[in-house]
Backbone bond lengths (Angstrom), bond angles and torsions (degrees), N, CA, C in turn:
res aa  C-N    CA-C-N  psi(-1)  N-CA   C-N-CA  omega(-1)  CA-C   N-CA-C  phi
1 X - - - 1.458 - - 1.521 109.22 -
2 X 1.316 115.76 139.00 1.423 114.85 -171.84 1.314 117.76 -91.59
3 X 1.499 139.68 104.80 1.236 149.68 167.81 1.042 112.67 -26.70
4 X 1.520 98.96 136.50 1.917 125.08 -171.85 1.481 113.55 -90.32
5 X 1.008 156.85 97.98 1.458 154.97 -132.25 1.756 95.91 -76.46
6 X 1.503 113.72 -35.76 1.313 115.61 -177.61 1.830 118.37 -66.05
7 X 2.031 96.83 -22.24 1.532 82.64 176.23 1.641 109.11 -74.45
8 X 1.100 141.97 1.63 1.049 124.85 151.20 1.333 142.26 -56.12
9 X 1.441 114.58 105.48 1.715 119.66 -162.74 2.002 90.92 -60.83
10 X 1.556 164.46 -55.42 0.670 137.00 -178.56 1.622 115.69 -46.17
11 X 1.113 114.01 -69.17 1.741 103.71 179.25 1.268 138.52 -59.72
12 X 1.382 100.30 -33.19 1.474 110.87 136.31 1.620 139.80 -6.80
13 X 1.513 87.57 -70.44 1.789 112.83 -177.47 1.524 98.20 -62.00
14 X 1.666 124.98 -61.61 1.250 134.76 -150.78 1.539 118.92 -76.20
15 X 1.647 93.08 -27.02 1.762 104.65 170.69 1.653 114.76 -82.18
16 X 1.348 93.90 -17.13 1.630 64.54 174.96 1.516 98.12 -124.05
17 X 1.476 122.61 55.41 1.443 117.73 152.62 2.134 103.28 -130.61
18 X 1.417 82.46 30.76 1.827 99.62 172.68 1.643 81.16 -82.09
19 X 1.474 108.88 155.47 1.277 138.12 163.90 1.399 129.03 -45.30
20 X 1.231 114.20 -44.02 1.675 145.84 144.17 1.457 111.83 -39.00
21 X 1.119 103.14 -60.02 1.767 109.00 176.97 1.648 98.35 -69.31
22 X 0.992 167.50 -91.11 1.148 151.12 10.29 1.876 101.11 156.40
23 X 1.157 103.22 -55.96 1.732 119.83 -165.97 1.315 95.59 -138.37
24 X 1.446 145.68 29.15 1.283 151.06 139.65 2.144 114.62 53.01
25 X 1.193 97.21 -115.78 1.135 90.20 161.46 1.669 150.75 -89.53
26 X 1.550 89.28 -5.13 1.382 106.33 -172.09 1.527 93.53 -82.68
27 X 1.466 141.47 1.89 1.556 112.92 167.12 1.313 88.33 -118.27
28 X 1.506 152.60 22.50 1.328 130.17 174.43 1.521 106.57 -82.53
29 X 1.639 114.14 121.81 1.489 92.79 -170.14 1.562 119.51 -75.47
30 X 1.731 129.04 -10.08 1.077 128.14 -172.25 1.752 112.70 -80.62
31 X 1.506 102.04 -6.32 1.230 102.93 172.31 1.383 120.60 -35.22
32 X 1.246 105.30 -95.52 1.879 126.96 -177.18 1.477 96.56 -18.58
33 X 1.564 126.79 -50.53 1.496 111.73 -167.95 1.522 112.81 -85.76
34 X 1.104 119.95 -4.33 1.828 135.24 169.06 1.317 108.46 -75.39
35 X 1.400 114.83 -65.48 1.650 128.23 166.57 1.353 101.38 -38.47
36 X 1.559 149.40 -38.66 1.216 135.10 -157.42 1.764 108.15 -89.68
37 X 0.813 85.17 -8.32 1.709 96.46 -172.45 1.467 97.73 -104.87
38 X 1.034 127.09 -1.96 1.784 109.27 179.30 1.456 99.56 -79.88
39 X 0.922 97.43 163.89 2.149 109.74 160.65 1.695 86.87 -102.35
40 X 1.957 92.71 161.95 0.999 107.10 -179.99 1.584 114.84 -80.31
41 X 1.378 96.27 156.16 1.924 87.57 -165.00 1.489 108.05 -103.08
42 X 1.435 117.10 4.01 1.505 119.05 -159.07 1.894 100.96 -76.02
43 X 1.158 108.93 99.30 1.304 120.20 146.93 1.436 109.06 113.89
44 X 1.539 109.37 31.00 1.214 142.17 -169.03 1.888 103.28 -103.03
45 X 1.030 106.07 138.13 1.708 120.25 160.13 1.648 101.20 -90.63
46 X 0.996 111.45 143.19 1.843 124.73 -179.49 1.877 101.35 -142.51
47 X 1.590 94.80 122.21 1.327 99.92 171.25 1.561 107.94 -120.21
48 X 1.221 120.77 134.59 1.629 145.78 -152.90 1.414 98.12 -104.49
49 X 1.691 120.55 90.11 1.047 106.19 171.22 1.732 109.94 -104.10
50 X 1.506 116.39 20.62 1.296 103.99 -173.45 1.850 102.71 -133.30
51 X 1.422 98.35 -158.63 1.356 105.44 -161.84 1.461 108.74 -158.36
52 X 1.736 115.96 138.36 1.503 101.57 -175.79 1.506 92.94 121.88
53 X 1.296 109.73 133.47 1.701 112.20 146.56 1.319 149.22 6.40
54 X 1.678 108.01 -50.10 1.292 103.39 168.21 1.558 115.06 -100.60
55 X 1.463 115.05 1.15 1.810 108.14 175.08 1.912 91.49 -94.29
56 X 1.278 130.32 -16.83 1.483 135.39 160.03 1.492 118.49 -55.57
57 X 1.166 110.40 -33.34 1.517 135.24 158.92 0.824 106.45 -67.56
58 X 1.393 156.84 -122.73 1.550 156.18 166.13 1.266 110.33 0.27
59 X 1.494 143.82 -44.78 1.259 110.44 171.06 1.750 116.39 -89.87
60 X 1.219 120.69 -10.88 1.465 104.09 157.36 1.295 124.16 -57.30
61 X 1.335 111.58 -42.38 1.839 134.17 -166.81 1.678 89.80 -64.28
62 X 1.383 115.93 -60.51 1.885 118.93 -171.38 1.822 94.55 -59.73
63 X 1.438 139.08 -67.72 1.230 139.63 -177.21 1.452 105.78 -40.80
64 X 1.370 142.36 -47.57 1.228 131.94 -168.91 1.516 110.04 -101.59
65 X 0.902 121.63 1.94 1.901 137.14 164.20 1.357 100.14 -65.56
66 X 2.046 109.82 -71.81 1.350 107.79 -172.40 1.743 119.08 -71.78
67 X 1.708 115.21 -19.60 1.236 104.02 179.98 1.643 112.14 -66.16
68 X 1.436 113.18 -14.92 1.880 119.56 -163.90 1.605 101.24 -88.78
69 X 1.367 113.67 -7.49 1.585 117.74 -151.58 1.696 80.90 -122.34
70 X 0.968 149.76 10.13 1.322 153.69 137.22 1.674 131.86 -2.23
């Protein structure tokens, strides 16, 4: 089986004290122009048919829309 670079506890440690790891979306700079293009999600049903980064994106972005709209 071919080794995962992440099971390594050294690289491990160092990738996720990158900035990205760390401060999430608030340092990705393509954010703000991704965020502008969403619709608002408040009072919306959302079904997740994908996987990967940018549907990880969209449901943080929809979760903190409806928690602000409170």
């Amino acid at each position: 089986m071919k080794e995962n670079i992440y099971d390594q506890d050294d690289f491990f440690i160092a990738y996720s004290q990158f900035p990205r790891s760390v401060d999430g979306l608030n340092v990705a700079g393509q954010w703000p122009a991704l965020q502008s293009l969403l619709p608002n999600f408040q009072s919306k049903s959302i079904l997740d048919l994908g996987c990967g980064w940018l549907v990880t994106v969209g449901i943080v972005y929809m979760q903190q829309s409806m928690a602000r709209k409170k």
